[in-house]
C-alpha positions in Angstrom: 0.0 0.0 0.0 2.7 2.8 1.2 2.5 6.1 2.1 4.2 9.2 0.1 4.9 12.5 1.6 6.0 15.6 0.2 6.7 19.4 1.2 7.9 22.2 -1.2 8.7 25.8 0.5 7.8 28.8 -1.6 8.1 30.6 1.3 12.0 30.5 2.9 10.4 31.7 6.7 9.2 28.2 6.8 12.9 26.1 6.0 13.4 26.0 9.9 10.2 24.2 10.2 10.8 21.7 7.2 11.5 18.8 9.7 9.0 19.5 12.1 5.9 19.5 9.3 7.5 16.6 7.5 7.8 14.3 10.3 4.2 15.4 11.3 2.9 14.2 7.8 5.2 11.0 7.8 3.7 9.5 10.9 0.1 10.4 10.0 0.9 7.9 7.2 1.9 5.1 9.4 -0.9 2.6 8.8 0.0 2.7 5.1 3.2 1.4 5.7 4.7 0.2 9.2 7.5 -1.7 7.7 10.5 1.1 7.3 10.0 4.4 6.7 12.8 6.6 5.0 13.2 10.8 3.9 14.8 13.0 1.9 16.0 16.2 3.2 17.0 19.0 0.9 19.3 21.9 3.1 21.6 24.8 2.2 23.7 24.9 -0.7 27.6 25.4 0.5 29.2 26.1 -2.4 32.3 24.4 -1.2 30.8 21.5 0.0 29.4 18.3 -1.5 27.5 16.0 0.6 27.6 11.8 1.0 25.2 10.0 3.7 26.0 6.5 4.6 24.4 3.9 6.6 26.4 1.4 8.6 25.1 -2.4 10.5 27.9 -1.3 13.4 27.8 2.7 13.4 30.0 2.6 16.5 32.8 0.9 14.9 32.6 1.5 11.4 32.1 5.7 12.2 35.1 5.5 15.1 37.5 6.4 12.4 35.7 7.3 9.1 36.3 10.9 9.3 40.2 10.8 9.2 41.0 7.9 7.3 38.8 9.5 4.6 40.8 12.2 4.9 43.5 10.9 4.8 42.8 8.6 1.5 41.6 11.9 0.1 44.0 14.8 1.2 41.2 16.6 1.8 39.2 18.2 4.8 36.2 15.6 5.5 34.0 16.3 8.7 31.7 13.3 9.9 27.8 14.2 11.5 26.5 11.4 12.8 23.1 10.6 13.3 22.3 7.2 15.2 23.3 4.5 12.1 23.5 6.8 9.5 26.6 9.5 9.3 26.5 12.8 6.7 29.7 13.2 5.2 30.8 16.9 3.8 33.5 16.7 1.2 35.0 19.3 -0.8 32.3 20.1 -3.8 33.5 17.8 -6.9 35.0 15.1 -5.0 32.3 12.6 -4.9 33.2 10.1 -7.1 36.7 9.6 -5.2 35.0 9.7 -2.0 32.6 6.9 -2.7 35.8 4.9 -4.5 37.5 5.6 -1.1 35.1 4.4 1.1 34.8 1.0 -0.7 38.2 0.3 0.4 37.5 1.6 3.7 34.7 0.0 4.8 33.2 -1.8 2.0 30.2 -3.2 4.0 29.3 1.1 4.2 26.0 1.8 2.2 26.1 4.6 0.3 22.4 6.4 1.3 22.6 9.7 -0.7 25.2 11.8 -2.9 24.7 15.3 -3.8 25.3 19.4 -2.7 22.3 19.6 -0.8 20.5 16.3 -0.3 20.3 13.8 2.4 18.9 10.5 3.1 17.7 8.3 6.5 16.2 5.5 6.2 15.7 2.6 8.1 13.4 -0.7 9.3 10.7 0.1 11.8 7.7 2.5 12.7 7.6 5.5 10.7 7.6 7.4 14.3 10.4 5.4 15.5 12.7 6.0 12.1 11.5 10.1 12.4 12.5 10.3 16.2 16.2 8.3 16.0 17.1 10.5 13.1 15.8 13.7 14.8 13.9 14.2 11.7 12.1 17.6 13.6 15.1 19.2 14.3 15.6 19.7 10.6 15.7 22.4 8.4 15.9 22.8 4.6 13.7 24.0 1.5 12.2 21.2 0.5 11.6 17.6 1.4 10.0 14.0 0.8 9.2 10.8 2.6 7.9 7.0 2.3 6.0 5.1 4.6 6.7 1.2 3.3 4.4 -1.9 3.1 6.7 -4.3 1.1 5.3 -5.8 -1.7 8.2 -6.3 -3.7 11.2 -7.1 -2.2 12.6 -7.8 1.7 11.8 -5.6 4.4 15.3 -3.8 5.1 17.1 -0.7 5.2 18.4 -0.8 1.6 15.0 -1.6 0.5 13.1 1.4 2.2 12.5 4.6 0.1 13.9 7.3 -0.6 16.2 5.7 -3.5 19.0 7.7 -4.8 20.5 6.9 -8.4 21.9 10.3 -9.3 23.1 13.5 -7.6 20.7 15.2 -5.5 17.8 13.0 -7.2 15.8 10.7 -5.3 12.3 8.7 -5.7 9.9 7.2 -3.6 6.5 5.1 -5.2 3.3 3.4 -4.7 2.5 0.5 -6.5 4.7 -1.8 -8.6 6.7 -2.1 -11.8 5.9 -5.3 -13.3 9.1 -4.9 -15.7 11.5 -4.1 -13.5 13.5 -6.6 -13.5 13.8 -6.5 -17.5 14.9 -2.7 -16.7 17.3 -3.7 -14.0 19.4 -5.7 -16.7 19.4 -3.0 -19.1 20.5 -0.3 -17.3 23.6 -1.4 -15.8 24.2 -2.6 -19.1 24.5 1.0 -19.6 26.6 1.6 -16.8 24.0 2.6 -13.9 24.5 1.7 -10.4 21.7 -0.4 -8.9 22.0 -2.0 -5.7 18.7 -3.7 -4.7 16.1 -6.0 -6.4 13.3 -3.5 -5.3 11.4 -2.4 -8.6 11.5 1.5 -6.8 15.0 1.7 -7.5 14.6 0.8 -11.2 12.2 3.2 -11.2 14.7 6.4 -9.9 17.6 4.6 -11.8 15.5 4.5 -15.1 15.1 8.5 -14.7 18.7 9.3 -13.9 19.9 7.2 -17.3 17.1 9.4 -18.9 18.8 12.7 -17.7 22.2 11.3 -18.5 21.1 11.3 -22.3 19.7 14.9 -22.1 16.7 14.8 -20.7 14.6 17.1 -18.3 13.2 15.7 -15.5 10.0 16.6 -16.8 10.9 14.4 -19.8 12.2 11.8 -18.5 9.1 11.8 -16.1 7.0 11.7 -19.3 9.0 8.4 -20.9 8.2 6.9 -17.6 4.5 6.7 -18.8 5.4 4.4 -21.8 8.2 2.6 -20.4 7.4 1.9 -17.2 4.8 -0.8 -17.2 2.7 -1.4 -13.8 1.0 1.0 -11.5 2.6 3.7 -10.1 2.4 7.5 -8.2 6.1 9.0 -8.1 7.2 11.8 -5.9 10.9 12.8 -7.2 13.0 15.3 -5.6 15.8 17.5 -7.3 18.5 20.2 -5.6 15.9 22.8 -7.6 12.7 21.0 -7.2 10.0 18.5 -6.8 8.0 16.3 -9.3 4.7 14.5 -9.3 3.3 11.6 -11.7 0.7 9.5 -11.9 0.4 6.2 -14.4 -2.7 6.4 -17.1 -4.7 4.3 -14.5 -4.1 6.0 -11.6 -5.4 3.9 -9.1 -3.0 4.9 -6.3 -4.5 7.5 -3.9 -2.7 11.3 -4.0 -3.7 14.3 -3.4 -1.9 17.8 -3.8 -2.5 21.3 -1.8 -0.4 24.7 -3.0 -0.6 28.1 -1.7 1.7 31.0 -1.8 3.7 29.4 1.1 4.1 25.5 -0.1 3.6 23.1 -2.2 2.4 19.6 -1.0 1.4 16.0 -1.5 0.6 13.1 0.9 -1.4 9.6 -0.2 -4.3 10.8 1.9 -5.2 14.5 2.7 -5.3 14.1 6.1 -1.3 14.0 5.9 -1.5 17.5 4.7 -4.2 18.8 7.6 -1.7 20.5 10.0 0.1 22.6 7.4 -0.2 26.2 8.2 -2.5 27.9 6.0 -3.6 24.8 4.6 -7.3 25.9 4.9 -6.8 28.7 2.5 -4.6 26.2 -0.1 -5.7 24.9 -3.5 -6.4 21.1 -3.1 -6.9 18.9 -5.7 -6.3 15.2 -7.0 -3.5 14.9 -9.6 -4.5 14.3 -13.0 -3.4 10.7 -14.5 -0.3 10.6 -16.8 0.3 14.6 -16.2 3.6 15.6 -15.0 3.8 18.5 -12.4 7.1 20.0 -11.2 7.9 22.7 -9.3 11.4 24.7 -9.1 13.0 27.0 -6.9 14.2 28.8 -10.0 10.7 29.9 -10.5 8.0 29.0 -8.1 5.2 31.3 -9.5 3.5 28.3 -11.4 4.1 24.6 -11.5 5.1 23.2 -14.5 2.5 20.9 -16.0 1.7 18.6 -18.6 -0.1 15.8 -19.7 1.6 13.1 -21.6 
């Protein structure tokens, strides 16, 4: 079944409370999905800075000395912010790729969460209240965010198979329903060089847009393709550094519903995740149309971009 929630500031008075309203619309969608529960945060750009969140079976040992050899295998400044199993790495901004190759020799039973300038990612098994209180999801801040509440239908219930899934920098998904050709996708893409670590069709599903952005697309294009190669049922809720993006297969028979006012932008399964959002009263709600793509950017929050494939 699973629960989606989503939150998109138009209004930057209301980034301190991005963790606070989140958490508040994650755990109203508990009974949708008491398996794990996982979210994206999306903070302040540092210019200087990049960002990698990883998750570790033993934090206490495998974080003890993470920061300096890191450092050390980078000849870089690395600082280490843990947060119970999961630990946010800030690297310099471009080194990524030589991080990650650095931490597989480290400590290669370290999974790699989220990547990115601005984005990070907790998930973990358990009680959507449980996950959002050992992360301290409320003390967060940040101008946009999205969450998952999981029922597994696909896959096992673990950490690495709890939403938010990150396949490309600062881009992340999390879905309701099932892709019935997934694993036909799975192949296919790391054929064409695309990192994809579980068997959980969700992943196939973020993975498929990143190798649709690699060739050139938008994210509101490769949101469209999704529509004719993505076979199954599905509601996506994707998050970008600039934005967030909503779609809906042609069928549609996963619940959403979508409220925006000159303060937010947001979505939630059911609209009683949205009914403690200030102003939410005066918001315009609706149900998002079938195969229609809607995206909003910070680079120009006056209208949503929308269109129907």
């Amino acid at each position: 079944m699973c629960g989606i929630v989503g939150l998109f500031f138009k209004d930057r008075a209301l980034e301190p409370h991005l963790g606070a309203l989140l958490a508040d619309m994650l755990i109203t969608m508990s009974d949708r999905g008491p398996d794990s529960a996982g979210f994206a945060i999306y903070g302040a750009d540092n210019a200087a800075v990049s960002k990698l969140t990883v998750q570790s079976e033993t934090p206490d040992q495998s974080f003890a000395t993470l920061e300096d050899d890191l450092r050390a295998a980078l000849g870089e400044a690395v600082t280490l912010r843990r947060k119970d199993t999961h630990a946010v790495l800030e690297i310099p901004r471009g080194q990524i790729a030589p991080a990650r190759a650095a931490i597989e020799m480290i400590d290669p039973d370290l999974r790699v969460m989220s990547s990115g300038d601005t984005i990070e990612i907790y998930k973990e098994v358990g009680l959507p209240k449980d996950v959002a209180d050992r992360f301290d999801l409320r003390s967060m801040s940040g101008t946009h965010g999205i969450g998952h509440t999981r029922m597994a239908t696909e896959s096992l219930v673990t950490t690495m198979g709890a939403h938010p899934f990150n396949t490309g920098p600062d881009q992340c998904l999390v879905h309701n329903g099932s892709l019935s050709n997934h694993n036909r996708l799975r192949r296919k893409l790391r054929r064409e060089g695309i990192h994809i670590e579980t068997e959980n069709d969700t992943e196939v599903g973020a993975a498929y847009l990143t190798w649709c952005m690699q060739n050139g697309a938008t994210l509101g294009e490769a949101l469209e393709s999704s529509l004719n190669d993505l076979d199954g049922f599905f509601t996506f809720v994707v998050g970008t550094k600039d934005g967030f993006g909503v779609v809906r297969d042609p069928i549609a028979c996963k619940p959403a519903v979508m409220a925006e006012s000159d303060q937010f932008v947001a979505f939630g399964s059911e609209y009683r995740a949205l009914v403690n959002l200030p102003g939410i009263e005066d918001a315009r709600v609706w149900e998002p149309e079938p195969a229609t793509v809607y995206f909003w950017s910070h680079a120009d929050t006056s209208v949503p971009t929308e269109k129907a494939a």
